[in-house]
N, CA, C and O atoms as a printed pandas DataFrame, in Angstrom:
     atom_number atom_name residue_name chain_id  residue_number  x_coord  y_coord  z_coord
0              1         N          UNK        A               1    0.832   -1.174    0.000
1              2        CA          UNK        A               1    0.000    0.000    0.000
2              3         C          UNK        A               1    0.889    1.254    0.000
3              4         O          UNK        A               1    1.804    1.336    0.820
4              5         N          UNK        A               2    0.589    2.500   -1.133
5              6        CA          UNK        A               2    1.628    3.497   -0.602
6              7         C          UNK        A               2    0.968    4.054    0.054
7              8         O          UNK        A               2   -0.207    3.842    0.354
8              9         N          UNK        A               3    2.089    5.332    0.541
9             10        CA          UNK        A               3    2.252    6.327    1.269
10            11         C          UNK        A               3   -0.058    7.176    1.026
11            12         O          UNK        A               3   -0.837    7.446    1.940
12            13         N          UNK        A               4   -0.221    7.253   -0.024
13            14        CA          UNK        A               4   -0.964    7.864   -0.460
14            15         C          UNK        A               4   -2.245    7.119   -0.196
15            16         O          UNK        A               4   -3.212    7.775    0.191
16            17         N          UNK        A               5   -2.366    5.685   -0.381
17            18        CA          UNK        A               5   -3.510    4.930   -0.374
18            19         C          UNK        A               5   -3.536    4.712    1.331
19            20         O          UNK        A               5   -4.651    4.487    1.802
20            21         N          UNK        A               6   -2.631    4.754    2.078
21            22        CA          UNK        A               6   -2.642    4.349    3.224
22            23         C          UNK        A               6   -3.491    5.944    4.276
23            24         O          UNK        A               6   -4.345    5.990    5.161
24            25         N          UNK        A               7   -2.827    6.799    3.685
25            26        CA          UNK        A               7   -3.694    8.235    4.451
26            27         C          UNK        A               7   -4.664    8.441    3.825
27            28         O          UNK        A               7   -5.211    9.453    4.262
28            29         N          UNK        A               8   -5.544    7.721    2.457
29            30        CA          UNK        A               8   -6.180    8.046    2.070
30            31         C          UNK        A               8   -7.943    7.348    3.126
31            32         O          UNK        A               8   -9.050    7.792    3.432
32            33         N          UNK        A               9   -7.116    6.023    3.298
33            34        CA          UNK        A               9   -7.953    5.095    4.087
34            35         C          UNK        A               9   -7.929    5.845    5.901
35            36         O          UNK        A               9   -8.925    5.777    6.622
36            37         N          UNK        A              10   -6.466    6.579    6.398
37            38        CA          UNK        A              10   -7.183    6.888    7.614
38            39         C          UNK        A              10   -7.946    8.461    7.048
39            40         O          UNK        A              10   -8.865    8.679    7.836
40            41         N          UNK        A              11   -7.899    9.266    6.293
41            42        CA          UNK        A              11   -8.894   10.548    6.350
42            43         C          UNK        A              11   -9.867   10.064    5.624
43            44         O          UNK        A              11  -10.215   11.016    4.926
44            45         N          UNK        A              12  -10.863    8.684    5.227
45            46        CA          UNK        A              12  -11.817    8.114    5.304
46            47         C          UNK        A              12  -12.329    7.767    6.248
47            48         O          UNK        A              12  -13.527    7.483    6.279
48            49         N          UNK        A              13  -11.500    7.699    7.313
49            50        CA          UNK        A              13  -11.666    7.152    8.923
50            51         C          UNK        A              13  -12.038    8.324    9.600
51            52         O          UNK        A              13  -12.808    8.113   10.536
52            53         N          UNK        A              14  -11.654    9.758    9.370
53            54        CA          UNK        A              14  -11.910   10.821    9.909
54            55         C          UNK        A              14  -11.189   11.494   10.888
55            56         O          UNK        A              14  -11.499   12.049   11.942
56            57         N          UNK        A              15   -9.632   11.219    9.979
57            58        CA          UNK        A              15   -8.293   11.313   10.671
58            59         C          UNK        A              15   -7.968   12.901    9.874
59            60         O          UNK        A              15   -7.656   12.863    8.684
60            61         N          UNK        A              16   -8.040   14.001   10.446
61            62        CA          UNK        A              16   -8.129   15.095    9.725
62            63         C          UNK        A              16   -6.051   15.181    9.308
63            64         O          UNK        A              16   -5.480   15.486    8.261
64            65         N          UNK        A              17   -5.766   14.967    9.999
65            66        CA          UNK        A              17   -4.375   15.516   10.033
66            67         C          UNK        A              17   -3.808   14.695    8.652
67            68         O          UNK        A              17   -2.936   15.149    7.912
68            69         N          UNK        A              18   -4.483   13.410    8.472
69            70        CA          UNK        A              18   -4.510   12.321    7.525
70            71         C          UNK        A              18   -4.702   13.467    5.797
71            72         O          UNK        A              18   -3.981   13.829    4.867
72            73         N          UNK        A              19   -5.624   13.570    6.087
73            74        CA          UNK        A              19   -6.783   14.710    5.004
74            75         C          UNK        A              19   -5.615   15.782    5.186
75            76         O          UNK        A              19   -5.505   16.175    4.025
76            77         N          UNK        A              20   -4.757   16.434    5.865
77            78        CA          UNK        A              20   -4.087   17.569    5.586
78            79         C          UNK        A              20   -2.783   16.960    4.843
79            80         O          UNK        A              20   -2.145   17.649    4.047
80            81         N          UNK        A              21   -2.469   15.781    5.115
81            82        CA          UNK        A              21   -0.982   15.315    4.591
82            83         C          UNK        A              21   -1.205   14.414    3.023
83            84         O          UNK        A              21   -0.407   13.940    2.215
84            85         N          UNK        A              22   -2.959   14.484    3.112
85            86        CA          UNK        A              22   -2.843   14.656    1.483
86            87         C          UNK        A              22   -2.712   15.298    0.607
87            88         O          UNK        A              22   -2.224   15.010   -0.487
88            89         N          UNK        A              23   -3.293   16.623    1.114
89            90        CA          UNK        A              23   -3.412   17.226    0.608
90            91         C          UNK        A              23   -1.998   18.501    0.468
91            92         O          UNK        A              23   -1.965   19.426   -0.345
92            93         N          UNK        A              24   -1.188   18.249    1.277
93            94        CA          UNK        A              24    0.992   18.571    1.527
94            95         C          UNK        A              24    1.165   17.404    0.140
95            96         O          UNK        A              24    1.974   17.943   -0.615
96            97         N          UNK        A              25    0.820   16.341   -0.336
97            98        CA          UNK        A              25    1.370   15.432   -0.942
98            99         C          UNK        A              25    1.038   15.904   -2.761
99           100         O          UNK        A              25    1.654   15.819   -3.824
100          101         N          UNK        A              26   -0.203   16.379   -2.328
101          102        CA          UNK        A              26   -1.211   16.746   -3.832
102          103         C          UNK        A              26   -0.160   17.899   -4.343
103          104         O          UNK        A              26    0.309   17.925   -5.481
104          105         N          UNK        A              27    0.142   18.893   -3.258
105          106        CA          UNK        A              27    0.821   20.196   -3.632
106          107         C          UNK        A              27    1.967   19.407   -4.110
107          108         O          UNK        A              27    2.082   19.003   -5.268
108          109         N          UNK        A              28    2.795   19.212   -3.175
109          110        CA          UNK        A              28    4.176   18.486   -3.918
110          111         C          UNK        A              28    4.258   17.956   -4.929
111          112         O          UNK        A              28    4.922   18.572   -5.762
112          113         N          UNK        A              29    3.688   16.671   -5.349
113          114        CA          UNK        A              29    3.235   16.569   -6.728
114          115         C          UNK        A              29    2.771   17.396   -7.696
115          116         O          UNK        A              29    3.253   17.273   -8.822
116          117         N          UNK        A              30    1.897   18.252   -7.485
117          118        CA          UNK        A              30    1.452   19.093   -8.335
118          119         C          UNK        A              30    0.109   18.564   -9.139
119          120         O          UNK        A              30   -0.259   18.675  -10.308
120          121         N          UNK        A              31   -0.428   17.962   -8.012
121          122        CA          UNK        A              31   -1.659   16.762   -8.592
122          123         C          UNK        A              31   -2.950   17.786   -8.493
123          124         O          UNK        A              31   -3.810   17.407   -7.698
124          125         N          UNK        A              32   -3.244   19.166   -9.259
125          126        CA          UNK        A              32   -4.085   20.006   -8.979
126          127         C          UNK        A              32   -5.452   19.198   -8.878
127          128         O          UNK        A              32   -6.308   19.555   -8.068
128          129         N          UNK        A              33   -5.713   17.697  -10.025
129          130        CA          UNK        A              33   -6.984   17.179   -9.756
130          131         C          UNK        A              33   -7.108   16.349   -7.863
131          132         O          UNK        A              33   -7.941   16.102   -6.991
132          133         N          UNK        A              34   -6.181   16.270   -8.046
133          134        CA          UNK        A              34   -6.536   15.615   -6.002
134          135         C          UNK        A              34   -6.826   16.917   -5.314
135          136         O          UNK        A              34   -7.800   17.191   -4.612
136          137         N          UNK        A              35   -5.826   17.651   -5.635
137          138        CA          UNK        A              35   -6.277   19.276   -4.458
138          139         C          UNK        A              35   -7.557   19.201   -4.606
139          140         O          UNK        A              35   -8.250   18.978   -3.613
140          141         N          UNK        A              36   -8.297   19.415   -6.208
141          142        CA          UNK        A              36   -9.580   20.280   -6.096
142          143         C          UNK        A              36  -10.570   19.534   -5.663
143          144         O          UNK        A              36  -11.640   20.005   -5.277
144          145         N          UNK        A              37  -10.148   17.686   -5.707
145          146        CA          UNK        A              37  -11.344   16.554   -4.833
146          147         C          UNK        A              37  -10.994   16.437   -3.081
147          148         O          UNK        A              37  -11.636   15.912   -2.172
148          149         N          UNK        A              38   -9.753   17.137   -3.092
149          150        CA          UNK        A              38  -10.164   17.435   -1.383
150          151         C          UNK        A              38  -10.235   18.480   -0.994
151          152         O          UNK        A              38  -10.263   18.521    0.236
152          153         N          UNK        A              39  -10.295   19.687   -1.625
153          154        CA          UNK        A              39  -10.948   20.772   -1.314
154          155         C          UNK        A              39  -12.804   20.666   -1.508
155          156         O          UNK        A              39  -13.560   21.231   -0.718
156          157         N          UNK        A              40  -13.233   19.941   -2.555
157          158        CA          UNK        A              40  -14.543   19.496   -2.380
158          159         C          UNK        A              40  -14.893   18.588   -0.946
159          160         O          UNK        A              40  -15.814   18.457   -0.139
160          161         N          UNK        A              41  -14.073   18.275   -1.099
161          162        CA          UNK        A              41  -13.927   16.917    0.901
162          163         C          UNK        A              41  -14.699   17.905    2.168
163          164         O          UNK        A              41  -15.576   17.684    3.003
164          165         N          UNK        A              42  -13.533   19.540    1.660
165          166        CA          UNK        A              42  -13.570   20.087    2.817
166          167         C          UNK        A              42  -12.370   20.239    3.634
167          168         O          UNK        A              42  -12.228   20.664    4.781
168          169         N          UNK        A              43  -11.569   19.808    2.808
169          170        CA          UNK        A              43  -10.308   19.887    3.439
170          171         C          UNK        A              43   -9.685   21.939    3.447
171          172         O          UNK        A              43   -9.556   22.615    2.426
172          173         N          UNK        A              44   -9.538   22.220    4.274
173          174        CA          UNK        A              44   -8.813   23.465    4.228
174          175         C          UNK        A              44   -7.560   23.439    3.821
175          176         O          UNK        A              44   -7.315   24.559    3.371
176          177         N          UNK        A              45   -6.280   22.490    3.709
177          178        CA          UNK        A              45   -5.216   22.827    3.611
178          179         C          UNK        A              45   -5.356   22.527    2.254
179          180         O          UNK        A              45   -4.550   23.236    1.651
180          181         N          UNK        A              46   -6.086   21.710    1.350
181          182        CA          UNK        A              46   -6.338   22.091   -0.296
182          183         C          UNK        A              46   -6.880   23.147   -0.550
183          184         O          UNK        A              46   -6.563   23.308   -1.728
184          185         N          UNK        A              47   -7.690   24.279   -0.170
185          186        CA          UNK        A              47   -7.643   24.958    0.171
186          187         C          UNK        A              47   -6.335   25.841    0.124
187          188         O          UNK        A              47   -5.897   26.299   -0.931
188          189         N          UNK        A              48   -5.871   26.000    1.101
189          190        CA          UNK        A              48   -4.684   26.871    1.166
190          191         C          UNK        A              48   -4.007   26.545    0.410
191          192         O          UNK        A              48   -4.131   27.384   -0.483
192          193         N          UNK        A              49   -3.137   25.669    0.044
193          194        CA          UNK        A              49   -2.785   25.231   -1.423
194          195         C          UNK        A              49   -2.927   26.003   -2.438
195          196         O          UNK        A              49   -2.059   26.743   -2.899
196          197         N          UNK        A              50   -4.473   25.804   -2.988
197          198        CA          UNK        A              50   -4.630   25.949   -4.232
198          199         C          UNK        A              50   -4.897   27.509   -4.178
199          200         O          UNK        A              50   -4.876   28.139   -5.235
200          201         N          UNK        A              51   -5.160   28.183   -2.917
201          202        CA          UNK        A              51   -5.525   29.747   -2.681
202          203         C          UNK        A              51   -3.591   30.233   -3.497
203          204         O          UNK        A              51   -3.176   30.896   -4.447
204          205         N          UNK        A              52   -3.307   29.832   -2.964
205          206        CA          UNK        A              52   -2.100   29.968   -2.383
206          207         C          UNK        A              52   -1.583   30.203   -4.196
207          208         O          UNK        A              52   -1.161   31.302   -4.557
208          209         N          UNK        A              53   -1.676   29.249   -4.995
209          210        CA          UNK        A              53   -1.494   29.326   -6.095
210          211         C          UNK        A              53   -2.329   30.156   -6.756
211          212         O          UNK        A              53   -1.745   30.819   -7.613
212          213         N          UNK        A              54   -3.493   30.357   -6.660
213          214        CA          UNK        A              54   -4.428   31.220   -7.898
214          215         C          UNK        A              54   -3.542   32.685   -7.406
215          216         O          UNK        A              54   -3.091   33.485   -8.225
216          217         N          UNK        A              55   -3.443   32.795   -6.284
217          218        CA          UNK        A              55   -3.145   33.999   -5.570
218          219         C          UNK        A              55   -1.734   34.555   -6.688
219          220         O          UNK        A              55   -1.945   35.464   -7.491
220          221         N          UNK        A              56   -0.727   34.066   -6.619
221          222        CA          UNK        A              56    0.285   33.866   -7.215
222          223         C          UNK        A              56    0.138   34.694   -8.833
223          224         O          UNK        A              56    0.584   35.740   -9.304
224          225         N          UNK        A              57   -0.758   33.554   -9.343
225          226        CA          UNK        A              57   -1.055   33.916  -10.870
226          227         C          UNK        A              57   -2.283   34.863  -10.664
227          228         O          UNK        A              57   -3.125   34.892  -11.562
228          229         N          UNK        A              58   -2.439   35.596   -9.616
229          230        CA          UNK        A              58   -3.523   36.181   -9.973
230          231         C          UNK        A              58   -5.090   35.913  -10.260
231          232         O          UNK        A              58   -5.960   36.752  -10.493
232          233         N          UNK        A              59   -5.192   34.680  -10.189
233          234        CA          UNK        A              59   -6.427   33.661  -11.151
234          235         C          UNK        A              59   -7.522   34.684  -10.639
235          236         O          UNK        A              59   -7.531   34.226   -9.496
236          237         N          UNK        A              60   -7.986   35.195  -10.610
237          238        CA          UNK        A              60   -9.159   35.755   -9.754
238          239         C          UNK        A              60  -11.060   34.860   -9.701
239          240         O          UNK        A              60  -12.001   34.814   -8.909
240          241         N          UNK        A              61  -10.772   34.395  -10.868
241          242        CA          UNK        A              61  -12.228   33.504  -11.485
242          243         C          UNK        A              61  -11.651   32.295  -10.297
243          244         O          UNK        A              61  -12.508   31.993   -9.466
244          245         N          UNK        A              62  -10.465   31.680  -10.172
245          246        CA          UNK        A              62  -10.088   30.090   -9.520
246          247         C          UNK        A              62  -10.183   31.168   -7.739
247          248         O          UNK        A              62  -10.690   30.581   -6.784
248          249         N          UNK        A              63   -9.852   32.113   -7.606
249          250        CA          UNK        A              63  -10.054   32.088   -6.333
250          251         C          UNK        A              63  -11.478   32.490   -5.971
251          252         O          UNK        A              63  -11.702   32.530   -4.761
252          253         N          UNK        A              64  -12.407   32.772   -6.727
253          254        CA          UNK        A              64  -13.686   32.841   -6.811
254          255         C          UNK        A              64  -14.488   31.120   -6.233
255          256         O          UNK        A              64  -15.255   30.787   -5.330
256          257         N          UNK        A              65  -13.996   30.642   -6.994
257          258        CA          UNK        A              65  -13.964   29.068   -7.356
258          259         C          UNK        A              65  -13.817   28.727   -6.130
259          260         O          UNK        A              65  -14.802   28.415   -5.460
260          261         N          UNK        A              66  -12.550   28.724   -5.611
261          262        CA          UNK        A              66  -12.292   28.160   -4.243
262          263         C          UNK        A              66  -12.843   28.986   -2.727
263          264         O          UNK        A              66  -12.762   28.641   -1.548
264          265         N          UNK        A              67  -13.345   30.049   -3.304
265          266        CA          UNK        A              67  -14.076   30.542   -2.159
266          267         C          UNK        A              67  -15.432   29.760   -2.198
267          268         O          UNK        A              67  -15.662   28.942   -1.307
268          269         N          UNK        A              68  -16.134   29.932   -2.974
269          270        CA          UNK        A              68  -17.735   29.039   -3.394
270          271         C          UNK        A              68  -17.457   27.842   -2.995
271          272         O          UNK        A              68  -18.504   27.261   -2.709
272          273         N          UNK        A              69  -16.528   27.189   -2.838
273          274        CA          UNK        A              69  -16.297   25.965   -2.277
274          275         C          UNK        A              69  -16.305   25.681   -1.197
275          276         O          UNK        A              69  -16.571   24.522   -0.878
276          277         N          UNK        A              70  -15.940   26.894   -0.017
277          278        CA          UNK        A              70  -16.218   26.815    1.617
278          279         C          UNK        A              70  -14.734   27.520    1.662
279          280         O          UNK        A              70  -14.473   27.986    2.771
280          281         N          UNK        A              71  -13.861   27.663    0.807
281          282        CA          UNK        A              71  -12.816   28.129    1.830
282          283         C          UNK        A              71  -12.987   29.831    1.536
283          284         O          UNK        A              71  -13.210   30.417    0.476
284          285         N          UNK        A              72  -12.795   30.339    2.872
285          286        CA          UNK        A              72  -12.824   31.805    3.297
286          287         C          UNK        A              72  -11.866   32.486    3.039
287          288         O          UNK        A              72  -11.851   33.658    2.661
288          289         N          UNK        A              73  -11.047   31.812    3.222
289          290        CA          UNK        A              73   -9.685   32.837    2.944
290          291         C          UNK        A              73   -8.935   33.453    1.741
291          292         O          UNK        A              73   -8.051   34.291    1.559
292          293         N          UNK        A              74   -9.879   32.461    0.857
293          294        CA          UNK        A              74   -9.575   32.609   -0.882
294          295         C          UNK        A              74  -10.320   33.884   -0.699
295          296         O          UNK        A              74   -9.741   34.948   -0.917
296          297         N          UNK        A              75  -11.614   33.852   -0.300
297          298        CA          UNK        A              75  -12.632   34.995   -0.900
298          299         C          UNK        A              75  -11.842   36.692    0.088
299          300         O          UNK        A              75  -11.974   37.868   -0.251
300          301         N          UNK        A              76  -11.065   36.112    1.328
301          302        CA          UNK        A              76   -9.932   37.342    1.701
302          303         C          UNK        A              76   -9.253   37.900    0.804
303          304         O          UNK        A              76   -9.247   39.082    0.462
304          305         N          UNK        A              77   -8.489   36.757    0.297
305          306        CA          UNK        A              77   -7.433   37.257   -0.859
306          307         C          UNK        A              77   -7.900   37.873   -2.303
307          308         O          UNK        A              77   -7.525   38.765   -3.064
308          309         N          UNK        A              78   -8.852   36.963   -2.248
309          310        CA          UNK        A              78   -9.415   37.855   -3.527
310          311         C          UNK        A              78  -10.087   39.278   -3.220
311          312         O          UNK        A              78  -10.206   40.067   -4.157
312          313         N          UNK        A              79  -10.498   39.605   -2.029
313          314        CA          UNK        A              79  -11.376   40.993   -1.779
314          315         C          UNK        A              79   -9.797   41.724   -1.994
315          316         O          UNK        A              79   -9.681   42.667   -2.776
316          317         N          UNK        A              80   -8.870   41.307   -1.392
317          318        CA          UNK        A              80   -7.565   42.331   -1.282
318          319         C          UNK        A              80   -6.847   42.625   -2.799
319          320         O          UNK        A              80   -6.554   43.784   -3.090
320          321         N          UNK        A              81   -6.572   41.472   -3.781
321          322        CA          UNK        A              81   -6.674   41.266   -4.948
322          323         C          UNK        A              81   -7.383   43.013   -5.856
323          324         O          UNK        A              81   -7.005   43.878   -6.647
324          325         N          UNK        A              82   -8.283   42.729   -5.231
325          326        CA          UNK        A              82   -9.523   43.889   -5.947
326          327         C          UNK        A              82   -9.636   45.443   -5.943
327          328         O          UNK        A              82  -10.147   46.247   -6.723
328          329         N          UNK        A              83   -8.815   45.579   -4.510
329          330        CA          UNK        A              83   -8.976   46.153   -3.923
330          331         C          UNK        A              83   -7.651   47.261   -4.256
331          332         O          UNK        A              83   -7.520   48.285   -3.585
């Protein structure tokens, strides 16, 4: 089992810290489709992640995106973005 299938089974279990070190793994890779299925999860640190990147390039529509999704802090960055 890797590294990946094994935390995938405990943040199915409702091991949050599990769910954050997938989502450290998604970034490293650069696996933007895992970020954006555990930012749908609810995960915040995909989330921060992917904020983290639109922020970068500017994306303003993707940090739109990831605010509508539950994370708050995108829709911060983007008010400041605007502003």
């Amino acid at each position: 089992m890797t590294d990946w299938d094994t935390l995938r089974t405990l943040a199915d279990e409702g091991n949050e810290k599990a769910l954050d070190r997938l989502a450290d793994l998604a970034d490293e890779r650069n696996e933007l489709d895992a970020l954006n299925e555990l930012l749908d999860e609810g995960s915040d640190r995909a989330g921060e992640h992917l904020t983290r990147r639109a922020a970068a390039a500017k994306d303003l529509v993707e940090l739109q995106r990831i605010s509508d999704a539950g994370y708050d802090e995108a829709a911060a960055v983007l008010d400041r973005l605007l502003d």
